[in-house]
Structures are given as structure tokens and as C-alpha cells.
N, C-alpha and C positions, 0 to 999 in steps of 0.2 A: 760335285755332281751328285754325290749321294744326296747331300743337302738339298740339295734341288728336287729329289727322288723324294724326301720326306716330305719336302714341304706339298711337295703334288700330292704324295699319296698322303697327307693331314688333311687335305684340304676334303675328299669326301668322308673322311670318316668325322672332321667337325661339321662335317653337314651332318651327317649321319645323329654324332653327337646332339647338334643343336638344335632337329627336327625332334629327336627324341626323349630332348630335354620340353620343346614346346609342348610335345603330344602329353607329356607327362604333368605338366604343366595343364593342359584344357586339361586332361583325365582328372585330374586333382581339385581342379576350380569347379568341373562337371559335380564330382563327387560330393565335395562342400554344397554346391548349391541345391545339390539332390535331397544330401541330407539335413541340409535346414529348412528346405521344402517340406521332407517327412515329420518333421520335429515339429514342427508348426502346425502340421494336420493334425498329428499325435498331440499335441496340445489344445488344439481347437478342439478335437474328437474328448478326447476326457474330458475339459471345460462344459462342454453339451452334455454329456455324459452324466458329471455330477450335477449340474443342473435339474436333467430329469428325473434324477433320483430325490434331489431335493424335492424339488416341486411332487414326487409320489409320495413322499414321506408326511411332506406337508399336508397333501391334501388328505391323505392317510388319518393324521391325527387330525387334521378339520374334519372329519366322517364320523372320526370314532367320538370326538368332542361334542357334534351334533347331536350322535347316539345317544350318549352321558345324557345330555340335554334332554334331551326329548321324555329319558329313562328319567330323571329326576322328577319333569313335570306328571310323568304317569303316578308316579309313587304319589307324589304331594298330591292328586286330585282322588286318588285313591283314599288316602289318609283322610282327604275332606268329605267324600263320602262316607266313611267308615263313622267319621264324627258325627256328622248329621244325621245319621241311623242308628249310632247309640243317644245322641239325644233324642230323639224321636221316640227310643225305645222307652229311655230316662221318663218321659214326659210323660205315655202311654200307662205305664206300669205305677208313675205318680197318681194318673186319674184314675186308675183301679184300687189304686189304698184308699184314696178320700173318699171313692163309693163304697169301700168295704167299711171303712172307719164310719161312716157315715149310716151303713144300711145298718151296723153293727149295734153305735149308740141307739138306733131305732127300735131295735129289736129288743133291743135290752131296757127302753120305755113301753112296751106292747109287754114284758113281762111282768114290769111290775106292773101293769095297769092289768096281770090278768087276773080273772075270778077263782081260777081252778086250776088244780095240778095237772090232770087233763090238757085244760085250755093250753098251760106252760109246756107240756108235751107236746102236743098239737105245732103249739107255735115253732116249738125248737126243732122236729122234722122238716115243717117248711123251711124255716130259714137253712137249714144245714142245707137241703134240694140247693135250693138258690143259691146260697155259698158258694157250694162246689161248681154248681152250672157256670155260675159268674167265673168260678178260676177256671174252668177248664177253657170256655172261650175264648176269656183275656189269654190264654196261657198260648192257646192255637193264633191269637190273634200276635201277639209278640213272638213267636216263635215265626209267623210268616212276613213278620217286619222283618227280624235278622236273619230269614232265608231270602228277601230283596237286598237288604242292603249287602252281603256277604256277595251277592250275584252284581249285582253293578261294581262294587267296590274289586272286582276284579278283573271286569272288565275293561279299565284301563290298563291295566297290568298287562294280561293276557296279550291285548293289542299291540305293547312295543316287545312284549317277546318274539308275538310273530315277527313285526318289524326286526327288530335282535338279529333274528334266526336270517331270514332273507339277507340282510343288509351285511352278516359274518358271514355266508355262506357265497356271496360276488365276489370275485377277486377285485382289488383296489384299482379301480380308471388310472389308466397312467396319462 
């Protein structure tokens, strides 16, 4: 009879038991499936994540890479200005020696062709006038050459600085 007493009263406690094995059982399958649900988001979410960090970084160094660019051709067109204004200058300052050289030997046949120490006085006041007139000209004249080219030859500069400034001063597009 007891036996019989056990076997009844087993029988709800392995229900009890085996319901509570189920519950524990879904709790556990619940839990797995929860958290490889999370894992996967958490996975999906950094995967995008580094992603868009990538793609900022990239486009990052493609901006500043552009920048470089852009800064290299300012210099190199600068630099070519700067050339063409010192030869210009070169050229200028050539064609005032061959009139000097030139007005020079003249003056120096106008001497000896003169009559008189006088006449040779005379002459050499003139030509010193003229001399000096002719340098001082040429001299304003090449001085406002390389106050042009000094002024253009900067102006490409200037211009990707501003650019520089602006373009450092955006935060990076993400």
C-alpha cells in the first residue's frame, strides 16, 4: 500500500518534474535563440559600423589627397609665373645693356670726333643726363615687372590657401 502511495504521489511530482524540465527546457532554447539573435545584430551593427568608418577615412584621405593635388598644381603654376617674369625681367634688363652698350660706344665716337675740351665737357654732362635718366626708368620699369609678377605669382597660392583653410576647417562628410 505505501507503494501504491508512492507511486500516486510520483506521479504529480513527475509531472511537476517533467513540466519543469520542459519550461526549462523552452527557457533555454528561448535564451540560445535570443542570444544568437543579439550576436548577429551585434555583428551586423559593427560590420556597418566599420564600414562607415571605413568609407570616412577613405573618403577622408580622397579630400585631403585632392587637397595635395590641387596645392601641388597652385605651386607648379606659381613657379611658372615666377619663371616667365624672371625672364621677362632677364630679357628687359638685356635690352637696356645693348642700349647702354650701344649709346655708350656712340658717345665715345661723338668724343673723339670732338673739336674741343669744352665740346668733350658738354658732351659728357649730356650723356651722364641721359645715362642716368635711361637707368632710372629702366630701373622703375623692372622694378614694376617684378612688383607684377611677384603679385600674380601669388595669387595662385593665396587662392588654395583660402581653399586649405575652408576645406580644413569642414568636418569630414561622413
Amino acid at each position: 500500500m505505501t507503494n501504491k502511495k508512492t507511486t500516486t504521489a510520483a506521479t504529480p511530482v513527475d509531472a511537476a518534474v517533467s513540466a519543469s524540465q520542459e519550461t526549462l527546457e523552452q527557457m533555454t532554447k528561448i535564451g540560445q535563440e535570443t542570444a544568437q539573435k543579439n550576436l548577429e545584430q551585434a555583428v551586423t551593427m559593427a560590420k556597418e559600423n566599420v564600414e562607415k568608418a571605413s568609407q570616412t577615412v577613405f573618403k577622408g584621405y580622397d579630400q585631403f589627397n585632392t587637397l595635395a593635388q590641387g596645392n601641388y598644381d597652385a605651386v607648379s603654376k606659381s613657379f611658372g609665373i615666377v619663371s616667365k617674369g624672371l625672364e621677362d625681367v632677364s630679357k628687359a634688363w638685356m635690352a637696356f645693356t645693348q642700349t647702354t652698350v650701344d649709346s655708350t660706344v656712340g658717345f665715345g665716337k661723338q668724343v673723339l670726333a670732338a673739336k674741343s675740351l669744352n665740346e668733350v665737357v658738354d658732351m659728357q654732362n649730356t650723356f651722364t643726363k641721359s645715362a642716368f635718366d635711361a637707368f632710372v626708368a629702366e630701373g622703375t620699369k623692372i622694378s614694376e615687372m617684378s612688383v607684377k609678377t611677384a603679385s600674380q605669382a601669388i595669387e595662385p597660392l593665396k587662392a588654395r590657401v583660402d581653399e586649405t583653410v575652408e576645406t580644413l576647417s569642414r568636418p569630414l562628410a561622413a
